[in-house]
Structure formats: C-alpha cells, structure tokens
N, C-alpha and C positions, 0 to 999 in steps of 0.2 A: 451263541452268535456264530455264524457262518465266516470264515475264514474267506473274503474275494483273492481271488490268484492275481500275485501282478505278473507283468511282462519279463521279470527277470527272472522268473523261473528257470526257464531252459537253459539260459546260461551261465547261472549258478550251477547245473546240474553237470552241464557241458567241463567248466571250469574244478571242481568237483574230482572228474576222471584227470585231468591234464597235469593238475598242479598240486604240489604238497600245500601250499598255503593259499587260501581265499579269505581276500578283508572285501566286506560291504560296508563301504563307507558313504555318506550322505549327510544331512540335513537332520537336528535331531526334531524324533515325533512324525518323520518321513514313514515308520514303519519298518524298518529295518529286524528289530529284535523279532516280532511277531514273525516278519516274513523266514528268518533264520530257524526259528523256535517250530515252524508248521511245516516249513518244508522235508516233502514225503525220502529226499537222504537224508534227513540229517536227524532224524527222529531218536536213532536209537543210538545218541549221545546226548555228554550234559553237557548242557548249555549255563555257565558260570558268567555271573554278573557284577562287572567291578560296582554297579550301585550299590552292592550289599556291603555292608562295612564290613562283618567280618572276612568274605572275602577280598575286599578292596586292601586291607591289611595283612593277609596274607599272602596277595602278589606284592605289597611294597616289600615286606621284610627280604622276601626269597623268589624272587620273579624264577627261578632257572628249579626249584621246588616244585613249584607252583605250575609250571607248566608240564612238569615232567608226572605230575599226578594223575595223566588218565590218559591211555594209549590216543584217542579221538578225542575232541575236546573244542565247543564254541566259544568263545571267551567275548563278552556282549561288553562295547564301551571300553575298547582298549585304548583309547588314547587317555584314560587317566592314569595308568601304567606306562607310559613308553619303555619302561627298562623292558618289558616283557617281550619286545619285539627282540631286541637282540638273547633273549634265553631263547626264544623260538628258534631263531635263526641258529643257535647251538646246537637246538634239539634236531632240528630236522638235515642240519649237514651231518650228524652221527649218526642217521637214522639208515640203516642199512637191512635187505632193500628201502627204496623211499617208499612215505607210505601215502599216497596220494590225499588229499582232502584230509590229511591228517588235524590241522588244527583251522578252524574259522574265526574271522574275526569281523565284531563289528565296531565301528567309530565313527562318534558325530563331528569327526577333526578328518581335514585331509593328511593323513601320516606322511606323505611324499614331503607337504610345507611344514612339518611342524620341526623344527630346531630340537628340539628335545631327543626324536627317534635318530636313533644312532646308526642306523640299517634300510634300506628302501626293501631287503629283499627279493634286490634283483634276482630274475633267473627261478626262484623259488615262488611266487606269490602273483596270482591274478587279482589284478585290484575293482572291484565291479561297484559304480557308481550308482546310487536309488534315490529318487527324488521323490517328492511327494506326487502324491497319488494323478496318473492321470484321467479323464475323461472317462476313455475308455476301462478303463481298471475301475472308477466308481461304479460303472454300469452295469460290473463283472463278468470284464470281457475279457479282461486279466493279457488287455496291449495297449500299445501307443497309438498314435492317429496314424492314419492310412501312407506317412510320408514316404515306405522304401515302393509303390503304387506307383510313385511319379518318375521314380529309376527303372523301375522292372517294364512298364507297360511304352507302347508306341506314346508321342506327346498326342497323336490323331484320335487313341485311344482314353484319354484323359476324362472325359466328360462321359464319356460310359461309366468310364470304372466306378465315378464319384458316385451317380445317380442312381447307383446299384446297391450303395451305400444303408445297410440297414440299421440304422443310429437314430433315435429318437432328435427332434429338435430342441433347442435348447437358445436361453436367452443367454449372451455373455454377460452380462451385467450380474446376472443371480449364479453364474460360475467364478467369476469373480470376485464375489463377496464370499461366496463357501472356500474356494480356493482347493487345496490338494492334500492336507494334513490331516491323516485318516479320521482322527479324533471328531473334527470338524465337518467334515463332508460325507465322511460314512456312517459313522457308530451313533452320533448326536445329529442324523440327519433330521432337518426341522429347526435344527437348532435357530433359535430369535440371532436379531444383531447385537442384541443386548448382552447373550449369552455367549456369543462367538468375539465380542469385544473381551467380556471377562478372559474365556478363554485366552484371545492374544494377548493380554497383558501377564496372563500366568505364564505364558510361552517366553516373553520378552523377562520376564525378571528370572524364571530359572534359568536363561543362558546366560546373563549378565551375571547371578550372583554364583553359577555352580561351572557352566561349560567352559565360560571365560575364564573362569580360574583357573582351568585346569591349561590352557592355553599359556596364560601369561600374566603377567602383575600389571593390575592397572590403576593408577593411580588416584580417577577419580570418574567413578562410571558416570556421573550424569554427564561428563565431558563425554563421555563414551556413546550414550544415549541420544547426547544431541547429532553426532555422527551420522547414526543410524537412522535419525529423523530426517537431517539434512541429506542422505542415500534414499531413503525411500521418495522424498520428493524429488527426487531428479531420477525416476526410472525411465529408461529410454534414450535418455540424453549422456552426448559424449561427457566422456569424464575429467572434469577441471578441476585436482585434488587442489589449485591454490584459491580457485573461486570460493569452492566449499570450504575451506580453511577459514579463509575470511566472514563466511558467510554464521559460523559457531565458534569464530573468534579463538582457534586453535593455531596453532604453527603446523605448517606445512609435514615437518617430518612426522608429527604429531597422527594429522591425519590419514598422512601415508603406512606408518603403523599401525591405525585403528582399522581401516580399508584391509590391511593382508589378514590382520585376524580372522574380521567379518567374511573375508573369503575362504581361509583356511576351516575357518565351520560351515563351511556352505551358505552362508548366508546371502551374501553379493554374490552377483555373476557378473565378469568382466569380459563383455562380449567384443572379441577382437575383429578386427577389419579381415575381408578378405584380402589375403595378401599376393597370391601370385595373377601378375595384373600385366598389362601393357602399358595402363595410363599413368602417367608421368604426377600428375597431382588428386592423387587420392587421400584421406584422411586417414591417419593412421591411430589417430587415440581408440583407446576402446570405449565401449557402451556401456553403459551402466543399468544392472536390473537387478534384481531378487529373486529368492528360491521360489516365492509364490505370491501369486498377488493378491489374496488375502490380506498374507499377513505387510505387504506392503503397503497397501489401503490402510490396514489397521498403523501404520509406524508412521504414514505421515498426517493419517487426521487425529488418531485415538478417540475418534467418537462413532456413535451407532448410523448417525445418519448421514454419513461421507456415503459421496455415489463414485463405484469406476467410471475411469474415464478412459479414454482412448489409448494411453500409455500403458493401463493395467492390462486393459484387452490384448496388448501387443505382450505385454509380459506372460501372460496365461499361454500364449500361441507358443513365446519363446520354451517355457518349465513341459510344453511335450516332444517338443523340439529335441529338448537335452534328455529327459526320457529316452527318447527313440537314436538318439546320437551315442549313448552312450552302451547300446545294447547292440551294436552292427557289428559284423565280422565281414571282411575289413572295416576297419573302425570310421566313421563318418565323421564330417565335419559342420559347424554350424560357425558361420560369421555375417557380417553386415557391409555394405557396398555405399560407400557413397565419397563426389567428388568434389573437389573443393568449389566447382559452380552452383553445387548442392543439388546435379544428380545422387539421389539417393535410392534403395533397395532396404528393405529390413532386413531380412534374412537370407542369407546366401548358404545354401546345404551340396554339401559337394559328398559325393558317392560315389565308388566305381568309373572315377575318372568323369565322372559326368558335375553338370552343377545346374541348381533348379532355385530360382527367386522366388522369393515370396513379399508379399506385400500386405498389410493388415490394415484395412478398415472397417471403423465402427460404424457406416454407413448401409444402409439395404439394397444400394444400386449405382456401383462402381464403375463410370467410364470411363471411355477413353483417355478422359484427362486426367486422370488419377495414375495413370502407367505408364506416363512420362519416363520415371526413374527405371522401370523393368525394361522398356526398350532399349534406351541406354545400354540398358548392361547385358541383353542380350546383341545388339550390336558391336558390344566391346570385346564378347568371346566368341563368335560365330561358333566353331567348333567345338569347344566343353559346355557349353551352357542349352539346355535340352530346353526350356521353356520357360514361363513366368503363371504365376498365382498366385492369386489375389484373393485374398480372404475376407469374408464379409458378413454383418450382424443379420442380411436377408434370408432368403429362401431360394430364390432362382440361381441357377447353375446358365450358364454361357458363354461363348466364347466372344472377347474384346479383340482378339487380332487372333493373326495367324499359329502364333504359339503363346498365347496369354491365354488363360481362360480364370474367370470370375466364378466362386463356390462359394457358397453359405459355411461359416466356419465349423459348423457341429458336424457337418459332412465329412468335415475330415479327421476330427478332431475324436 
C-alpha cells in the first residue's frame, strides 16, 4: 500500500535541521508513527516503540540507558515513559557539538500538560502538532484547505483563486461519517457504517483501557465514558463544565478533571474566543469540539445510522482548520467571535497580522441574512479583519457583499 504524503512533511523536515529534539504529538490512530516511520530523513534510524513490552521495560528500568543506545533514535509513544524526557534532556545538553534531529519523538499525550514530564525542553525541542487526516491529504494531495489563499491573495481576488480550485466535490455528510483517522477514511476506504461503528468502539475502549492509564488513575471509567458521551453531544456549543456535571451526575471538579485528560490526549478541542477586541461584552467561555467528527457522531449516537448534522459539519471545517494552524510560520491562530446580543462568527483565523471570518452552513444558498454575525465583526475591526466566508453544502461560489463571499465547502477544504 501507497504511503499518501501529509501536510507536515516539510516542516518536520524544516524542524529536523533547526532542533536537537522533535516530538509529533497528536491524537492516537492520527498516523503519527507511520508518518515518522516513512519519512524520507528519518529512514535510516530505528524507530523504537514503547508498545513493545520488551522495550517499554527497558525504558522503565534505565530511561538514561535506553536512550543513550543509538547515536539517532525515534522513540514512538513516549508518553508512557515520561522519565525518558528528562534522560533526553541529559543526553542532548552533553551532547557536544549538538547533533541536530538527534532523537524524535512521538506521543498520543500533550507532554507540555502532562504532570508526570519533569522537562518541557525548552530551547531544545520543536513540538509539531498532527491531526487526523485532512481532505486534502485523503485525496493525496498531502495539504490542508486553501486557508493561507485568503491571507496571501487581494480579498477582490478571492472568488478567482476558489474557482480555480481543482478538488473533486464532495458531500459533507459522507466526510463526516468517514471523518480523518487514516484507518477509517483511507486504508478500509468503503468501509460500511456498520464496520466504521466497530472500528470506533475498538478506538474508544483502547484509549480508556490503555492511553488513559497511562495519563492518570481513574476511578471508574463508565463515569468517564459518560463524560465523553455528554462532550461529544455538545460539539459546537460553549462550555458549561457545571451544566454537564449535572447532566452525568458527576461533581464539578470531577468533570473538570476528566475534560483536561480528554484534552491532554487530543481528544477535546477547547476552542477559545477571540480575544484582542474593542467590544466591552463578548463571550469569553470556550467552545467545545472533538478531534474528528466521526468519531464524535460515533460517542454521541453509538449507532450505524446517526446522521451528521450541522454541528459535525462545523467541526470537520474546525479539525482543517487546526491542521493548517498548526503548520504556519508564523504560527497562526484559530478562535470564535461572538457577543453577548449573540452576534456570532464561527471561526475567527488571524495570520500575519490580518484576520479572516468564517462562517459554516449546511445549507446550498447562503444569503444575506445568514451574515449578520460576519458583518458585525468586520465592522468591529475595520482595519485587521480582511474579509468574511461562508462555507456551504452547495456548488455556486459568489459574492453576498463587498468583502463576504459564499463558497462550496469542498472548494476549499
């Protein structure tokens, strides 16, 4: 089978020359190990995998042994090690000269949140974020959707660039159901719902009985499960940790703790408000969403014939969103806009000093009155805020106002 190129190539490659250390961290079943394991620098090193017992035994006894066994060296799933981060951290401040791209790491934990790592590695270690697969990258185009288009090009120029766009069309509904987790969307393409259900339930019980362990002690996972059920039902919507509380009959701290987890593995996205504002009353909770909305369909129906709905479509838009945010140099930002009269914005993406709205509907013919909220907020920045777009289940591309323009979501996606 064909190895599809994702979008982070070049800056693994980039990060590679710069830094003695690179962790790819993500989402587990994002493709991470493959992606490390195929890429054309890192070939001719091994690639050690704390899943293998007997190596998983050999970094616990001697993490600073263990690491010091092979001048280069990828070390897949470190965060069931944490002691191993501070042997690295040994190895490579003795390491004279430094020896660039000397050791790789991957992990389905964010290391920065985990309590256990002793070390962020500041100074030492480019941290590069990988989500599941996007659009673009199942098509093997090996990028994200067209978003740095809408920073680089005139806003006059907007409706060219899109239309120019050579990308097959596509239904969000049946993207949504396949979602982005390579197993699912690429390798078992075809896969039934019957069969992509099994799948996420084999997904949800390895991270609950194996990832979560290795996280933290949890006392009693169906309490934990219903969490995640009660998360994946409220994708989209701000986050009320005492509403949900109450709603699976947990105490507040309870599920304040279960929330940082599910984030620290990638699981939840806590999408923040945009913050540098003029307006006196904006909303400041964050948003709540999932690494993919697949497996978010799959955590709040657990059956084959749950249909996406509008919320999952806004989350699919969101997971290339962060794709493409998380690959920029200068690093990019992705937030949400909305004020307490309930002008709202979905996505607010700031770049290069500029900022560009987006708006997501499941509709085929977005008007005017649907952009309410993107006016708003481009009259609320005149200056930073370049334009508004609006995403949509159709086919025609046009322009709603002077700097709004309406696009078929596969256009850009």
């Amino acid at each position: 089978m064909s190895i599809l190129p994702r979008a982070a190539a070049s800056l693994l490659a980039t990060a590679l020359r710069a830094m003695r250390v690179v962790v790819v961290t993500g989402p587990r079943q994002a493709g991470k190990s493959t992606f490390v394991e195929h890429h054309p620098d890192l070939l001719d090193r091994p690639c050690l995998s704390l899943d293998e017992p007997p190596l998983l035994r050999r970094a616990r006894e001697n993490p600073l042994a263990f690491v010091r066994s092979e001048a280069r060296m990828t070390i897949d799933e470190v965060q069931r090690v944490p002691d191993l981060v501070l042997a690295i951290k040994s190895v490579v401040d003795r390491q004279r000269p430094a020896i660039r791209g000397q050791f790789v790491l991957t992990g389905s934990a964010n290391l920065l949140m985990m309590k256990q790592v002793g070390d962020s590695l500041s100074g030492r270690a480019h941290y590069l974020r990988m989500w599941p697969m996007t659009r673009r990258e199942q098509l093997g185009l090996g990028c994200t959707g067209a978003w740095s288009g809408f920073f680089e090009h005139e806003v006059a120029g907007w409706l060219d660039m899109i239309r120019a766009s050579k990308v097959p069309r596509a239904d969000w509904r049946e993207q949504c159901a396949r979602g982005g987790f390579p197993e699912v969307a690429v390798v078992s393409n075809g896969m039934s719902a019957a069969a992509r259900a099994l799948w996420f339930d084999g997904y949800v019980t390895t991270y609950l009985e194996r990832d979560l362990r290795d996280l933290a002690a949890v006392a009693d996972l169906g309490d934990f499960q219903r969490v995640m059920q009660a998360a994946a039902l409220r994708i989209g919507n701000l986050l009320n940790q005492s509403e949900l509380g109450r709603d699976v009959r947990l105490p507040a701290m309870t599920v304040h703790r279960y929330l940082n987890l599910l984030e620290t593995s990638f699981q939840i996205i806590r999408l923040p408000p945009y913050a540098v504002n003029r307006t006196k009353r904006l909303i400041k909770t964050p948003k709540l969403y999932w690494n993919d909305a697949a497996l978010a369909l799959h955590m709040a129906s657990g059956g084959v014939d749950s249909q996406p709905q509008g919320a999952h479509f806004e989350n699919l838009v969101l997971c290339d969103l962060l794709a493409w945010r998380d690959l920029q140099t200068p690093r990019a930002d992705v937030t949400y806009w909305r004020t307490a009269s309930g002008r709202e914005v979905d996505f607010v993406l700031e770049w290069r000093r500029g900022l560009v709205g987006v708006e997501v509907k499941a509709g085929a013919q977005p008007s005017l009155r649907d952009v309410a909220g993107l006016r708003a907020f481009l009259d609320e920045y005149p200056r930073s805020a370049r334009g508004g777009i609006v995403l949509h289940g159709g086919d025609d591309s046009y322009w709603l106002d002077d700097r709004i323009i309406a696009v078929p979501w596969w256009r850009v996606m």
